[in-house]
C-alpha positions as CSV (number, residue, x, y, z in Angstrom):
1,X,65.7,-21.5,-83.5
2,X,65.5,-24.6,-81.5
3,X,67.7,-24.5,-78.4
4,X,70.5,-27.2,-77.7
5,X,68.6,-28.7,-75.4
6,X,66.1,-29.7,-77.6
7,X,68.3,-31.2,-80.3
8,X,69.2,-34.6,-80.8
9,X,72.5,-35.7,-80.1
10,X,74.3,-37.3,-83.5
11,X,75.9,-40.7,-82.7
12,X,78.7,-39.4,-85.0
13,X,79.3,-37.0,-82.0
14,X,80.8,-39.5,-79.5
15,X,83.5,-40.6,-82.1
16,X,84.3,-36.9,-82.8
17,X,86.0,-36.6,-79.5
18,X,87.5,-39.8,-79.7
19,X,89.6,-39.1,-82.5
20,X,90.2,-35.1,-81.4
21,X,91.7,-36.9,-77.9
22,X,93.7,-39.3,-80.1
23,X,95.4,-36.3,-81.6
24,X,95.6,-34.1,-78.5
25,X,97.6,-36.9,-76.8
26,X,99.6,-37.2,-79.5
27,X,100.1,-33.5,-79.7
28,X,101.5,-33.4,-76.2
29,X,102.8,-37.1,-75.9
30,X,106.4,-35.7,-75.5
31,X,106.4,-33.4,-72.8
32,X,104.3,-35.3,-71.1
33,X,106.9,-38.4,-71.4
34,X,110.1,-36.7,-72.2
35,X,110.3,-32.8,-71.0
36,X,112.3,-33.5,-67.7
37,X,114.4,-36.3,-69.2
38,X,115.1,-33.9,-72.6
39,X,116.3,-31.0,-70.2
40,X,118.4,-32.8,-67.8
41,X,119.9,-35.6,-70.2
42,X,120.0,-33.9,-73.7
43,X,119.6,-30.1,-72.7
44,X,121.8,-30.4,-70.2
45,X,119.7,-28.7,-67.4
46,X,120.0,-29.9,-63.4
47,X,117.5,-31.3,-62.0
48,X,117.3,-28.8,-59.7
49,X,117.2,-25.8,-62.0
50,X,114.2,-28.0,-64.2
51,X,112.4,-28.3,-61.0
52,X,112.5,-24.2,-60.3
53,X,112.0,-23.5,-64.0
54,X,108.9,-25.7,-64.3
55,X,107.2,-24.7,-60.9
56,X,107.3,-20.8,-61.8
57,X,105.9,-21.1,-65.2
58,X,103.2,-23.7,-64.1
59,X,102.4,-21.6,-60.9
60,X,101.7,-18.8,-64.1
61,X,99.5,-21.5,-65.7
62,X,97.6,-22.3,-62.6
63,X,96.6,-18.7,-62.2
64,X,95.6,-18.4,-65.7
65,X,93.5,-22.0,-65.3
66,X,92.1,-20.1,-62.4
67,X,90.6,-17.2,-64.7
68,X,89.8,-18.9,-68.0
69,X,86.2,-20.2,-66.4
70,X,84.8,-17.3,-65.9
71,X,86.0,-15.6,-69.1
72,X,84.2,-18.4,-71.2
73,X,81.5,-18.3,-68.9
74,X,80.9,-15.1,-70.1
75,X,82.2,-14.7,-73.7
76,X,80.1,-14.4,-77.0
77,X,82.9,-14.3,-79.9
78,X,81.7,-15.0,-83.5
79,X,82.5,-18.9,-83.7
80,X,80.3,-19.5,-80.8
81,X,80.9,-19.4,-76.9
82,X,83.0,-22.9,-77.0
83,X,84.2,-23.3,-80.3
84,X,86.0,-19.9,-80.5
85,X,88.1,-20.9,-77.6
86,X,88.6,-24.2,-79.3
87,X,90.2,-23.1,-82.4
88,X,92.2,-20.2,-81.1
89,X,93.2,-22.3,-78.4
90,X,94.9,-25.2,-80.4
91,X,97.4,-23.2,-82.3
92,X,99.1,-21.5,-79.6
93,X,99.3,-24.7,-77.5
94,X,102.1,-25.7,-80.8
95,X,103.8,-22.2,-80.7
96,X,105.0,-23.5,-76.8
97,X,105.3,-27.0,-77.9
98,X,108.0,-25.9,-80.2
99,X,110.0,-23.0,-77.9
100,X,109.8,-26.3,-75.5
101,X,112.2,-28.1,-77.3
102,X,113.6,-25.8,-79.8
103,X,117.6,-26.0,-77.6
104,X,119.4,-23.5,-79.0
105,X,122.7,-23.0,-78.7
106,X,122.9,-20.3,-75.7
107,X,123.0,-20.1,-71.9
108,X,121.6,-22.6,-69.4
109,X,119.8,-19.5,-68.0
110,X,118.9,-18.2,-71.5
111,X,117.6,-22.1,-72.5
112,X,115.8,-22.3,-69.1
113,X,113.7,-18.6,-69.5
114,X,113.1,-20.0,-73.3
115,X,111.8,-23.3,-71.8
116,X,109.5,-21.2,-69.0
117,X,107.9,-19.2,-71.7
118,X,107.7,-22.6,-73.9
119,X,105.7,-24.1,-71.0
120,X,103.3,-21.5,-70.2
121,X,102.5,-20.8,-74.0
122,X,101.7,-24.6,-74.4
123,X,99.9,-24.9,-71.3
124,X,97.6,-21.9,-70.4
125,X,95.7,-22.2,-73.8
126,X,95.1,-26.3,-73.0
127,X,92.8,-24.8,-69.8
128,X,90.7,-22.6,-72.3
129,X,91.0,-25.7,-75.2
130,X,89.5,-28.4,-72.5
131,X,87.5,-26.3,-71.0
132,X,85.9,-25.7,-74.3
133,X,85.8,-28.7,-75.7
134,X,83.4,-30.0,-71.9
135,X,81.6,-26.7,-72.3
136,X,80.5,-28.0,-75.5
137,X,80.1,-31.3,-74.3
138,X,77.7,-30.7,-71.8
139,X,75.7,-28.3,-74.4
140,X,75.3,-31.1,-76.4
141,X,74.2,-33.7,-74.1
142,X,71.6,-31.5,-72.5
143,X,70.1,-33.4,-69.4
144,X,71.2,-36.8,-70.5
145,X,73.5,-38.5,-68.4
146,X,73.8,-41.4,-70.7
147,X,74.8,-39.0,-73.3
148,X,77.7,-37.6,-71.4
149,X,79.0,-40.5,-70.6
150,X,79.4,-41.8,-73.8
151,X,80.9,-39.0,-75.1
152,X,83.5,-39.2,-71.5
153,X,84.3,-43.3,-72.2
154,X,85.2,-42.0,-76.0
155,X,87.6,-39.4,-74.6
156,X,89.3,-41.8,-72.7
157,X,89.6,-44.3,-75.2
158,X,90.7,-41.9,-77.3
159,X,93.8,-41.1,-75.5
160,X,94.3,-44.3,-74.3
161,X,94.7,-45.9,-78.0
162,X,96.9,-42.7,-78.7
163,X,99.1,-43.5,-75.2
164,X,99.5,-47.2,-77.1
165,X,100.9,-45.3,-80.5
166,X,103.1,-42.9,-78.4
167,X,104.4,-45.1,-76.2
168,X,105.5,-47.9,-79.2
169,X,106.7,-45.4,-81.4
170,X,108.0,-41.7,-79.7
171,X,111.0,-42.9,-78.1
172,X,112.3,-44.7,-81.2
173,X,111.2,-41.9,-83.5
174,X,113.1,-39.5,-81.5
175,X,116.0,-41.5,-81.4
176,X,116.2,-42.4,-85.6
177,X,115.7,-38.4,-85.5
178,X,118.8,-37.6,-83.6
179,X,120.4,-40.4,-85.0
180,X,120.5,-38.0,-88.6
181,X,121.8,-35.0,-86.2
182,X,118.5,-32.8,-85.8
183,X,116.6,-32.2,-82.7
184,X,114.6,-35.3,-82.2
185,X,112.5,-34.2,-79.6
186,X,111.3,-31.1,-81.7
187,X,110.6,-32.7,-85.0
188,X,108.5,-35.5,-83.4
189,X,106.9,-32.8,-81.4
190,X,105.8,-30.9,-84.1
191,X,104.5,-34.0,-86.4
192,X,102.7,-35.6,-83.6
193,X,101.3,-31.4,-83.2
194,X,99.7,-31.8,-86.8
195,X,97.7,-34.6,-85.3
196,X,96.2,-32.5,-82.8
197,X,95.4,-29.6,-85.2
198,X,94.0,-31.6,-87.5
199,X,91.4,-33.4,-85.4
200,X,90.1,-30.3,-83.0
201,X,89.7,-28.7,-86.4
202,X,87.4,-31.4,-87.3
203,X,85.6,-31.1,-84.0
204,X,85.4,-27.6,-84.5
205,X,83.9,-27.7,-87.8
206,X,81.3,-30.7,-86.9
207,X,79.8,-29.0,-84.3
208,X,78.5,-25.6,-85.7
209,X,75.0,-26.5,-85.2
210,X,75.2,-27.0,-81.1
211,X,77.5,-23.8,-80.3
212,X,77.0,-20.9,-83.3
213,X,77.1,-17.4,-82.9
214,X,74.0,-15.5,-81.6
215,X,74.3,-12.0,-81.6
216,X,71.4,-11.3,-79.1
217,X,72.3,-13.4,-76.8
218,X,73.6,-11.2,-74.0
219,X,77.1,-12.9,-72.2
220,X,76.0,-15.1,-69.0
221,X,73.7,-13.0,-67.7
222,X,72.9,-15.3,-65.1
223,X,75.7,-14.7,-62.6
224,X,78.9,-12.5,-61.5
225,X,82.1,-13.3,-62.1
226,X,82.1,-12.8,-58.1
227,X,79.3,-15.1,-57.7
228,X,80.7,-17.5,-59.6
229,X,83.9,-17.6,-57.2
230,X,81.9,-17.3,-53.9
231,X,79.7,-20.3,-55.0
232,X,82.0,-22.3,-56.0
233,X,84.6,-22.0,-52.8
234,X,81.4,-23.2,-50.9
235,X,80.5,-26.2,-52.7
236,X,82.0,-28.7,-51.0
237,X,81.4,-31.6,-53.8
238,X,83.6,-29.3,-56.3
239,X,86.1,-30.0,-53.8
240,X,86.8,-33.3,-53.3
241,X,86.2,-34.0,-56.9
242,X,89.0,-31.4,-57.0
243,X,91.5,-33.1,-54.5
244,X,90.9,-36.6,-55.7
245,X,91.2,-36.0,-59.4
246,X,94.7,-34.5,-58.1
247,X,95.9,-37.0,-56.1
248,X,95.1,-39.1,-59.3
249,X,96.7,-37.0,-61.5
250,X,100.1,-36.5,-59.6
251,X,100.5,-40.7,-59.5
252,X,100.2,-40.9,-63.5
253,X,102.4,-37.9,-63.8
254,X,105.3,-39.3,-61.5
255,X,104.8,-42.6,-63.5
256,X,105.4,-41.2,-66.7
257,X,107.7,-38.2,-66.1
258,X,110.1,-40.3,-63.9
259,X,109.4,-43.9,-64.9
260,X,112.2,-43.5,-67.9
261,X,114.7,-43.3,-64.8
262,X,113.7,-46.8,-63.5
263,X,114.3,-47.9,-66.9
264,X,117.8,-46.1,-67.2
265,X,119.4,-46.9,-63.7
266,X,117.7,-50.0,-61.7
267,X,116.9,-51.9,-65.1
268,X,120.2,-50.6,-66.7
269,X,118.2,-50.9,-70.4
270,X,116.3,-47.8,-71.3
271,X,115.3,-49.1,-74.5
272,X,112.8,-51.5,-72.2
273,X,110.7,-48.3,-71.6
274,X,109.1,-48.1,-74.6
275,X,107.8,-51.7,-74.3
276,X,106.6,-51.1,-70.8
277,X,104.8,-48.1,-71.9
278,X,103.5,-49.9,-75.0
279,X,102.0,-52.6,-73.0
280,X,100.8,-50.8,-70.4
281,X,98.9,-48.3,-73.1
282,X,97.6,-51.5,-74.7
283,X,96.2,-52.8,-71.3
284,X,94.6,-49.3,-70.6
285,X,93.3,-49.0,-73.8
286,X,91.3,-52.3,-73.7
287,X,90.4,-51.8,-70.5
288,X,89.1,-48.3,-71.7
289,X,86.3,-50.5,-74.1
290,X,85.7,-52.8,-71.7
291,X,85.1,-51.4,-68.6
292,X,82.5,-48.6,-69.5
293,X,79.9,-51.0,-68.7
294,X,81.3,-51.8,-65.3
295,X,81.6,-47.9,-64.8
296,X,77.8,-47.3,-66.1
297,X,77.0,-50.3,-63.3
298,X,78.9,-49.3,-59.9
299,X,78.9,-45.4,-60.9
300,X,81.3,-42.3,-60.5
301,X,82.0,-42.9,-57.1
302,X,82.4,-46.5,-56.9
303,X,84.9,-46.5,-59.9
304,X,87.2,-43.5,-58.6
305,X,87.4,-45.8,-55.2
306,X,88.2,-48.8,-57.3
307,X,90.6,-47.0,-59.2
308,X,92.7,-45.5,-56.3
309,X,92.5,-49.2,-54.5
310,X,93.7,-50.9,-57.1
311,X,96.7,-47.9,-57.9
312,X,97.2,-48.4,-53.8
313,X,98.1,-52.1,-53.5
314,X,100.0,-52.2,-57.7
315,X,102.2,-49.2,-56.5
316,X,102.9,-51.1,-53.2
317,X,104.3,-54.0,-54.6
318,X,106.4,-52.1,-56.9
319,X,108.1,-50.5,-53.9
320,X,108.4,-54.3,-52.5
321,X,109.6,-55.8,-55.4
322,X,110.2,-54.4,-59.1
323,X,113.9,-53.4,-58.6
324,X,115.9,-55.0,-61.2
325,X,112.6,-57.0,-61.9
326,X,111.2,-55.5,-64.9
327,X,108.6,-58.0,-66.0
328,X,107.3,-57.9,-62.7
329,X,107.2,-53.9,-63.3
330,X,105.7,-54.3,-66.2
331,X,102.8,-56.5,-65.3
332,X,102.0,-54.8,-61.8
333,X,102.0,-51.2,-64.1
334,X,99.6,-53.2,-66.3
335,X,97.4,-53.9,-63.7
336,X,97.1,-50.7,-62.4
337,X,96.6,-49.3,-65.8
338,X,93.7,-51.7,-66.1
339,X,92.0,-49.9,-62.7
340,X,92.4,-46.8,-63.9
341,X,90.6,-47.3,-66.6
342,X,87.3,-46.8,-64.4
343,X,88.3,-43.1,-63.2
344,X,89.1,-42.3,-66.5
345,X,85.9,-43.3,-67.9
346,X,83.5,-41.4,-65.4
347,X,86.5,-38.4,-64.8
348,X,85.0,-34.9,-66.6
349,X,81.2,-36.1,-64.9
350,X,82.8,-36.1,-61.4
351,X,83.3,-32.0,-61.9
352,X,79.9,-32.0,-64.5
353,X,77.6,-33.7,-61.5
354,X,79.3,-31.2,-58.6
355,X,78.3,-28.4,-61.1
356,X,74.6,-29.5,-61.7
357,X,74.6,-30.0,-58.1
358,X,76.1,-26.2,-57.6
359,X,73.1,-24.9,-60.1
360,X,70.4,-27.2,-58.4
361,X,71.6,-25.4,-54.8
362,X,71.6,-21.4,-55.9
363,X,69.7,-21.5,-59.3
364,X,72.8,-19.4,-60.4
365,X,74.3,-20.7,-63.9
366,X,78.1,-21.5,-63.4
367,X,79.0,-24.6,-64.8
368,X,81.7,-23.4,-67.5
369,X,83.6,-22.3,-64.8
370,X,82.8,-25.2,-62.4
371,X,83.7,-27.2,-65.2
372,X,87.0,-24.8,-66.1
373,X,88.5,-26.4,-62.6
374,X,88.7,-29.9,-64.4
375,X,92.3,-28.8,-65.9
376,X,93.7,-27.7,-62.3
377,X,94.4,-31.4,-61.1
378,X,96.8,-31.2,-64.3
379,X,98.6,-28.4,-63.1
380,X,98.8,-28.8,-59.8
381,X,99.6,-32.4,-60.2
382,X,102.4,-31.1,-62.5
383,X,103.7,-28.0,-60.1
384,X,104.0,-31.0,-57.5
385,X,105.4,-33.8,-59.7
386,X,108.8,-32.1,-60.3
387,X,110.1,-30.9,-56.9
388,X,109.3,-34.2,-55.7
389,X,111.1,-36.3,-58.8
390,X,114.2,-34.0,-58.1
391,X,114.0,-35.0,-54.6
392,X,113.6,-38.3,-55.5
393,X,116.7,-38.1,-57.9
394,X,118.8,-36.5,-55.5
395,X,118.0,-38.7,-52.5
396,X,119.0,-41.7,-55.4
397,X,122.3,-40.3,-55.9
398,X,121.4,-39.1,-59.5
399,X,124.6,-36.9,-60.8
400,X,125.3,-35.3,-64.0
401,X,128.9,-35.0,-65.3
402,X,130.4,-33.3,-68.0
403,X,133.5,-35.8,-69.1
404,X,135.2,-34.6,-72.7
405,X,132.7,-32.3,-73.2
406,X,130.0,-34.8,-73.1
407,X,127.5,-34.8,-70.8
408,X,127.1,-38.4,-68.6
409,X,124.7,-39.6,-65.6
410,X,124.6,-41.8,-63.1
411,X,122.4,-42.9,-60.2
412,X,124.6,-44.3,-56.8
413,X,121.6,-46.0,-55.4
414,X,118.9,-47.3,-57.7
415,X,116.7,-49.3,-54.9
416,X,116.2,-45.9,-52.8
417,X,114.5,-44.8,-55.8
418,X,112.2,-47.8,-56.4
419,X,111.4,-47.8,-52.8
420,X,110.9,-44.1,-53.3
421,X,108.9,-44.6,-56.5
422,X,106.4,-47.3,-55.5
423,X,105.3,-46.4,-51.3
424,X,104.9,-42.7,-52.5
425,X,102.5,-43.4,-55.1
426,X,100.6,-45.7,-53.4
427,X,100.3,-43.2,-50.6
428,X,98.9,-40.4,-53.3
429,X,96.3,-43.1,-54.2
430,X,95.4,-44.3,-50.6
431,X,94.5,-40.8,-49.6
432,X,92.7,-40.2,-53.0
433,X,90.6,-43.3,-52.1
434,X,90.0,-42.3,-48.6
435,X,88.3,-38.9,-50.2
436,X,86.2,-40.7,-52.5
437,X,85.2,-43.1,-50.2
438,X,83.9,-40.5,-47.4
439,X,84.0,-36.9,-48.7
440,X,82.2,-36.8,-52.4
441,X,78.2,-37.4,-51.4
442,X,77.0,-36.8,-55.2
443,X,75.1,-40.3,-56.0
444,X,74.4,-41.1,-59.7
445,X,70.2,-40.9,-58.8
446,X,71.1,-37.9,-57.3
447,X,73.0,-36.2,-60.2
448,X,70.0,-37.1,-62.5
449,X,68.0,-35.1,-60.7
450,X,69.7,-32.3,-60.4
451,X,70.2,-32.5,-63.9
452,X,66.4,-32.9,-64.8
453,X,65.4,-30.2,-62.6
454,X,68.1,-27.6,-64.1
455,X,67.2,-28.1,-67.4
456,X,63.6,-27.1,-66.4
457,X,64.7,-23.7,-64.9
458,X,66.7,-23.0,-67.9
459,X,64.0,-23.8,-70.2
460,X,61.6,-21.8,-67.8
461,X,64.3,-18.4,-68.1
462,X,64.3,-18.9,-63.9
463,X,67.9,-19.5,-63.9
C-alpha cells in the first residue's frame, strides 16, 4: 500500500476543511459570543460566580488538552489514528453545548455545577477534534509546505466567512427565539451544532484513503509518552509559538466575550453589536482571501509580528478614543481584524514547523502531540479571559439588581471600562510582538528543511 507520503494531495482537500471550519464556528459561535453575557444577564449568574465556575472547569480542560497528544500519538482505533478521534469527538462537543445553555429552573449553585460540567463536556473533546483534524492535516500534506498552507489559509477563511454569518444573524436569531418564550440561546445553539456535525462528518468520510485502519501497524512505536513530554519542555521554539499564540488568543477572546458590554453601557444600544461584529467578520473574511499571498511572501514570522503591531496601535486608540464613538469602534476593530488576518493564515504551521524542527533535533516522532499544544492558547486564553472581564466589570461599576422580580444591570462608569478595554489589549499584543520579534528563530528556509530531511528518515524506518 502506498504510504501518505507518497500520495497526491486532492485539490478538493483544501476546500474540505474550509467548509468543516465554517460549521465548527458556527457550532460554537454562541459561547464563544454569548456564554458570559447568557449567565450573568439572562441566567442570572454574578460575574463573580461565572468567573469561578468557568476557571475550574477550564483548568479541567487544560489538563485534559495536556493529555490528549500523546494518547492520539499513540492510538490505532478502527476509523484510523485521526479520523476516529474526529468523529467521536464532534458529538460530545453538542452534548456540552446543550447542558451549557439548557437553564433550568433550579439553584444558582445547581445552574452553575450544570454549566461547569456543560463546559468541560463541550471543550475537552474540541482538544482531541483539532488535534485530529492537524494530525490529519499534516498526513496529508507530507513534506510540502505549500500544501499545508493552503489547507491553513482555507481554515481560516473558513471561520472567518462563518464569524460574518454569526455575527449578522445569532444575536437576532436568539432574540426572535426568546421573543416566542423558549430558550434562545439553546435552540440557536443546537441548529448552528447541526452545521458542525454535518461538515466534520463530510471530512471524515472524504478522507478514508490518507488515515484508514491498519491493523499491523504497531501504535507510535517511535517514542514514550515520557519522551514525548521531556522533548517537548526543551524545545524552546514550541514555546514561544506557545506564549504568542496566547497572548493572541486572550485579545480576540476579551474582544468578543466582553465587547457586547461596550455596546450595552458606553454606546447605550446593544442592538449596534451585531453590526460591529458583522462588519468586522466581513473585513476579516476578505482579508482572509486576500492576504494569503502576503503571508506566503513575508512568512510565519513576519505575519505574527505584523499581526500583533497592528492589534497594538488599533487597541490603543480604542482606549484613546471609542467611548461613546462607535463608528470610530467599529472601523479601528475593522482594522485590526484586517491584521489579524496574517496570523490566522500561517497560525497551526507556527506549532507544525516547531514540531518538524523537534523531529529534525532528536529523530524521535512527536508531532501529534507537539501539534496537540495548538488548542492550549484557547484555553488558557479562556481561563484568563474571565477573571480579568469580571475585574474589568467590577472596577466599571457593573451591578446586577433584582427589581419586581426582574433581573436589571447597570454599569456606573462606562469610560473606566473602555480605557480598561483598549490599553489592556494592546499591552497583550505588544508583548506577543515582542516574542515573535526576538524569541521564535524557526525561518521558513529553515522549516523546509527540516521538513525534507524528516520525511527521509521516515521513509528510511530511522525515525
Amino acid at each position: 500500500m502506498k504510504t501518505t507520503e507518497e500520495k497526491v494531495m486532492p485539490g478538493s482537500i483544501p476546500w474540505l476543511y474550509f467548509f468543516q471550519n465554517v460549521g465548527q464556528a458556527l457550532g460554537t459561535a454562541v459561547p464563544i459570543y454569548y456564554l458570559m453575557y447568557f449567565l450573568t444577564d439572562f441566567a442570572g449568574i454574578t460575574p463573580a460566580i461565572v468567573a469561578v465556575v468557568l476557571l475550574i472547569s477550564r483548568v479541567v480542560d487544560f489538563l485534559f488538552a495536556l493529555v490528549v497528544g500523546p494518547i492520539i500519538q499513540k492510538s490505532n482505533m478502527r476509523w484510523g489514528r485521526y479520523r476516529s478521534w474526529i468523529l467521536i469527538s464532534v458529538f460530545l462537543v453538542q452534548i456540552g453545548l446543550f447542558m451549557m445553555f439548557i437553564n433550568p429552573d433550579v439553584t444558582l449553585g445547581v445552574k452553575a455545577i450544570i454549566v461547569c460540567i456543560g463546559y468541560i463536556l463541550q471543550n475537552a473533546p474540541m482538544n482531541s477534534l483539532v488535534t485530529a483534524q492537524y494530525g490529519l492535516m499534516a498526513g496529508i500534506t507530507g513534506a510540502s509546505a505549500e500544501n499545508r498552507l493552503a489547507i491553513s489559509a482555507k481554515v481560516v477563511q473558513g471561520i472567518n466567512v462563518a464569524t460574518i454569518i454569526a455575527s449578522a444573524a445569532t444575536l437576532p436569531f436568539i432574540n426572535y427565539i426568546l421573543a416566542l418564550g423558549t430558550n434562545g440561546f439553546l435552540v440557536v445553539s443546537m441548529i448552528y451544532g447541526m452545521t458542525m456535525i454535518i461538515s466534520t462528518l463530510v471530512l471524515f468520510v472524504k478522507t478514508k484513503e490518507f488515515d484508514s485502519y491498519e491493523p499491523d501497524v504497531k501504535n507510535a512505536i517511535h517514542v514514550g509518552v515520557g519522551q514525548m513530554y521531556g522533548q517537548t519542555l526543551r524545545n524552546s521554539q514550541i514555546w514561544v509559538a506557545l506564549i504568542g499564540a496566547t497572548l493572541n488568543m486572550t485579545s480576540i477572546l476579551l474582544v468578543t466575550s466582553i465587547g457586547i458590554y461596550y455596546f450595552q453601557y458606553s454606546i447605550g444600544n446593544v442592538n449596534m453589536q451585531p453590526v460591529s461584529a458583522t462588519i468586522m467578520a466581513f473585513v476579516g473574511c476578505v482579508a482572509s482571501f486576500t492576504m494569503a499571498p502576503a503571508a506566503r511572501k513575508i512568512g510565519k514570522k513576519n505575519s505574527a509580528i505584523a499581526t500583533a503591531l497592528i492589534g497594538t496601535i488599533c487597541m490603543t486608540l480604542i482606549g484613546l478614543f471609542a467611548h461613546q464613538n462607535v463608528w470610530f469602534f467599529i472601523v479601528v476593530s475593522a482594522v485590526n481584524g484586517f491584521g489579524a488576518a496574517l496570523v490566522g493564515i500561517v497560525g497551526i504551521n507556527l506549532f507544525l514547523d516547531a514540531a518538524e524542527y523537534q523531529l529534525y533535533k532528536t529523530g524521535k516522532d512527536s508531532r501529534a502531540f507537539v501539534m496537540s499544544l495548538y488548542n492550549l492558547p484557547m484555553k488558557i486564553a479562556l481561563a484568563a479571559s474571565s477573571p480579568v472581564a469580571a475585574f474589568m466589570l467590577t472596577n466599571s461599576g457593573y451591578k446586577q439588581e433584582t427589581v419586581d422580580g426582574i433581573l436589571v444591570t447597570s454599569m456606573s462608569n462606562p469610560l473606566v471600562f473602555v480605557r480598561w478595554f483598549g490599553f489592556l489589549l494592546a499591552a497583550i499584543n505588544l508583548a506577543g510582538m515582542l516574542m515573535y520579534l526576538f524569541l521564535y528563530k524557526i525561518t521558513d528556509a529553515k522549516a523546509a528543511e527540516y521538513m525534507i530531511e524528516n520525511q527521509k528518515r521516515m521513509a528510511a524506518g530511522t525515525t
